[in-house]
C-alpha positions as CSV (number, residue, x, y, z in Angstrom):
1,X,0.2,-13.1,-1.4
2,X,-2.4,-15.1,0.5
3,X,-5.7,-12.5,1.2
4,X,-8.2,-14.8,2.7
5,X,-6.7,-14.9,6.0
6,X,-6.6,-11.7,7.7
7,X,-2.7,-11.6,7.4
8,X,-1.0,-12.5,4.1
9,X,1.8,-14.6,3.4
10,X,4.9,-12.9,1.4
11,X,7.6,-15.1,-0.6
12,X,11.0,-14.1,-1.1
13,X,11.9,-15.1,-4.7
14,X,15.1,-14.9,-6.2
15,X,16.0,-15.9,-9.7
16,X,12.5,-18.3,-9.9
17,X,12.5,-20.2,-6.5
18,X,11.5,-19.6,-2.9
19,X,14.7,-19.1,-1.3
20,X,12.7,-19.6,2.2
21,X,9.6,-19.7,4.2
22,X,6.6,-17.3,4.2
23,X,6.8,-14.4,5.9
24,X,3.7,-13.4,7.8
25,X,3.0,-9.6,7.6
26,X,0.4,-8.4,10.7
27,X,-2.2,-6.4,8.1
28,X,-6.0,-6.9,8.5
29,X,-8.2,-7.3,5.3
30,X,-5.6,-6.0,2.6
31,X,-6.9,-5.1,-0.5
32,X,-4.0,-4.7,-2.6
33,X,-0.1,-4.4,-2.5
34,X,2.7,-2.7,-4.1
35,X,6.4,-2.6,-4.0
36,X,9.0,0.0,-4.3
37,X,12.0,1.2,-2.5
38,X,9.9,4.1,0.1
39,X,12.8,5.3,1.7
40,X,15.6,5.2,-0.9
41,X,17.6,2.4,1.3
42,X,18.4,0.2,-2.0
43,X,15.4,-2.1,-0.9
44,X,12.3,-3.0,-2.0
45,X,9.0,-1.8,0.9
46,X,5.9,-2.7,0.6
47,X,2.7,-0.7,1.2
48,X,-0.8,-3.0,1.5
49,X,-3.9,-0.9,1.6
50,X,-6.9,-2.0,3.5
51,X,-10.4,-1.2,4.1
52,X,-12.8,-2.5,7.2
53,X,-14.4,-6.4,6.5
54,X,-18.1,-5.3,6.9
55,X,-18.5,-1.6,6.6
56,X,-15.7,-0.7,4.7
57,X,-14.6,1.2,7.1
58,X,-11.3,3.2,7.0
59,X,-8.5,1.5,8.7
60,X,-5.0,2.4,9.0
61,X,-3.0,1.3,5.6
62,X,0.6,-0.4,6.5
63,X,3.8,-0.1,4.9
64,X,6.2,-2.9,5.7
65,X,10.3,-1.6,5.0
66,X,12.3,-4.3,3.6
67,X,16.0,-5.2,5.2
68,X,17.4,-6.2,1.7
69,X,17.5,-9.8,3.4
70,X,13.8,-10.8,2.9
71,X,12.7,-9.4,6.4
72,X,10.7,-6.7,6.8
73,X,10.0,-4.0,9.6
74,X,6.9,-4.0,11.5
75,X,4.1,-2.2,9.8
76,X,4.5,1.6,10.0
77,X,0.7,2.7,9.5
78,X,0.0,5.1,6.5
79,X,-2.8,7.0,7.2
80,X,-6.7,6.0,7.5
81,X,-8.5,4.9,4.4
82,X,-11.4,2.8,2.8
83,X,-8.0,1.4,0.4
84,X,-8.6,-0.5,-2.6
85,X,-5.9,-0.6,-5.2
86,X,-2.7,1.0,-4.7
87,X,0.6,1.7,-6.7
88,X,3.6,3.5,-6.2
89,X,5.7,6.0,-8.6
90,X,7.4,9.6,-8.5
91,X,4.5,11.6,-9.6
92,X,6.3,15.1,-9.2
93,X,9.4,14.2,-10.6
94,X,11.3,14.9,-7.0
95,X,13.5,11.8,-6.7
96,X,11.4,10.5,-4.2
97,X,8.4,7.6,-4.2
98,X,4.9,8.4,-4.1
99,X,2.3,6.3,-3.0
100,X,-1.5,6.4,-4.6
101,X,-4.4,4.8,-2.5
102,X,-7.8,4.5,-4.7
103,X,-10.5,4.3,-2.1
104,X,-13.8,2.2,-2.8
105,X,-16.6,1.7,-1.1
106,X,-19.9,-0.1,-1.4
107,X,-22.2,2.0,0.3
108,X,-24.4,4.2,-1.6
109,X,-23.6,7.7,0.4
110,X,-19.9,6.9,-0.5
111,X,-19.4,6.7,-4.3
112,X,-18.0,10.4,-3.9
113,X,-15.2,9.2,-2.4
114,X,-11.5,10.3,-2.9
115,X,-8.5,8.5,-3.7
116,X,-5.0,9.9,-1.3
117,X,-2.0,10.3,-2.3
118,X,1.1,10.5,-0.3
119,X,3.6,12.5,-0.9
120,X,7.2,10.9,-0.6
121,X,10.2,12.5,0.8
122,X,14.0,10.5,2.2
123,X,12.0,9.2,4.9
124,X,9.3,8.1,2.8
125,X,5.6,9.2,2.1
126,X,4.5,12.0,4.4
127,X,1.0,12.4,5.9
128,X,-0.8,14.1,5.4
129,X,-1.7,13.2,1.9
130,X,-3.8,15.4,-0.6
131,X,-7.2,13.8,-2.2
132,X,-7.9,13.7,-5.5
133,X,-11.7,13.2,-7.1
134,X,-12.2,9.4,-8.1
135,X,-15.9,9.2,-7.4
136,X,-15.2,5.5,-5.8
137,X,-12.3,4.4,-8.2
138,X,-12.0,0.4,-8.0
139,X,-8.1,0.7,-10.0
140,X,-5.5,3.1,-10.5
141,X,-2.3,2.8,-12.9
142,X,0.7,4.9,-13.4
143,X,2.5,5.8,-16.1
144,X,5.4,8.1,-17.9
């Protein structure tokens, strides 16, 4: 992934090589990404979280549904946010993905800030999402 740009860059790799060009996803300032199959099609999506370039503001956070052939949908936004890291699991055991956005910012006021998560479902993750104290959490893991 190529962040310095506003848009980054994905490459499709299969068994250790590029098997084409980039392809260009339409997100602005992306902080992280992570990958997991949102909508329980047998294909990997990806969800980029994002925060403003000055201000931190919160933007809308993208999730990008993969066709299985290394093309992707057009960004279905997630929700604003301040996003910083992100990752993806079944937190509540339901069969379906999850998706946890930390949110950061660098402002004083905003330390208290929480991090969202989103709820998934057979469509994938659900707005809205429910907050969770982080007091500004930079990272965020998952685990069993």
């Amino acid at each position: 992934m190529r962040t310095r740009a506003r848009s980054p860059w994905v490459v499709i790799v299969e068994g250790g090589w590029s098997t084409g060009p980039p392809v260009e996803l339409a997100v602005d300032f992306p902080t992280d990404v992570c990958a997991g199959d949102l909508d329980g099609d047998g294909h990997e999506d990806l969800v980029f979280s994002a925060r403003g370039e000055e201000d931190h503001a919160p933007v809308p956070q993208s999730i990008f549904y993969g066709d299985g052939g290394g093309d992707f949908s057009d960004p279905v936004p997630l929700g604003d946010a301040s996003g910083g890291d992100c990752a993806v699991s079944d937190l509540d055991a339901d069969g379906h993905l999850d998706v946890v956005i930390v949110q950061h910012d660098q402002t004083q006021e905003r330390w208290e800030i929480d991090a969202l998560v989103f709820w998934g479902s057979a469509n994938g993750p659900q707005e809205p999402p429910s907050t969770m104290t982080t007091h500004g959490a930079h990272f965020v893991a998952v685990g069993d």
